[in-house]
C-alpha positions in Angstrom: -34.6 33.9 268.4 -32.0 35.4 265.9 -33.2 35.8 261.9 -29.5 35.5 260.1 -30.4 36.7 256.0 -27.7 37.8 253.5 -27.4 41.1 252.2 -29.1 39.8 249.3 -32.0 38.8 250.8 -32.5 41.7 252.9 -31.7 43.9 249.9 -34.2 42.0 247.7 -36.9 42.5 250.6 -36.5 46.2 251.2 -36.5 47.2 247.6 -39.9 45.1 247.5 -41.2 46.7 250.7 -40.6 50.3 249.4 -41.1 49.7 245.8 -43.8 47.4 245.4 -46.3 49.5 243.2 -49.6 50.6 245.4 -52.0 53.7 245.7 -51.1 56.7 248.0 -52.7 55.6 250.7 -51.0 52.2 250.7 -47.7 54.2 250.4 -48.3 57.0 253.2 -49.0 54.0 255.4 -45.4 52.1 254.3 -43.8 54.6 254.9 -44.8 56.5 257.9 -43.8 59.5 257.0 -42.6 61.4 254.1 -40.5 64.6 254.8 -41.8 68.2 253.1 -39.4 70.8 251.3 -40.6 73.7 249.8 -37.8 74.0 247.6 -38.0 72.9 244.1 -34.7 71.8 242.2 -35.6 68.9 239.9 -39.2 68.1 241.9 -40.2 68.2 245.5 -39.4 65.7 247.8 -43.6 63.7 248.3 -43.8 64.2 244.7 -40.2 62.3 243.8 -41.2 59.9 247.1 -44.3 58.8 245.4 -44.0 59.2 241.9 -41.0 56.6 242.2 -44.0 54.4 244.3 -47.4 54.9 242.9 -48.2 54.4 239.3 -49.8 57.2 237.7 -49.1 59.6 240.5 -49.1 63.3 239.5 -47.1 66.1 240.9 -49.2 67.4 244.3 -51.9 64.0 244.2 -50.7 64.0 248.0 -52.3 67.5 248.8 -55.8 66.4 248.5 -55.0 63.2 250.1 -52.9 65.0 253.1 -55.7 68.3 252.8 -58.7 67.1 251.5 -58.9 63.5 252.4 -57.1 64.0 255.9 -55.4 60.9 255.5 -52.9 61.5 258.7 -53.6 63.8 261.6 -50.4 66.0 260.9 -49.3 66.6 257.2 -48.4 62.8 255.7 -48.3 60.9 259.6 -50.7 58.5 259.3 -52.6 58.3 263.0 -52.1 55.3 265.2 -54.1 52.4 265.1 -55.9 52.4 268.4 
């Protein structure tokens, strides 16, 4: 069976899939993945992913979570549900 939406719809879906406020947790585990660069222009790339997704996030939340709290087995990557 064949789901036919607009663009619309399917526009208004993914901007609430990926920016639908939630924790960092909630948002490593949307996501998948979220790539690392140590170069810093206007803001590194997990800080501008999540700031733009989590309310109140602050620049490097996501270490402890990655570090600390071993959230994923390798950096962000969550582990797979067995």
């Amino acid at each position: 069976m064949t789901l036919h939406i607009s663009r619309e719809q399917a526009r208004r879906f993914l901007a609430l899939y990926h920016f639908t406020p939630t924790d960092l947790p909630g948002t490593i585990e949307r996501l998948a993945t979220v790539q690392y660069d140590p170069l810093n222009p206007v803001g590194r790339n997990p800080d501008l992913v999540f700031q733009a997704r989590v309310p109140g996030y602050q620049v490097d939340d996501w270490q402890k979570v990655a570090y600390t709290d071993r959230l994923g087995q390798t950096g962000l990557a969550r582990p797979s549900e067995r």
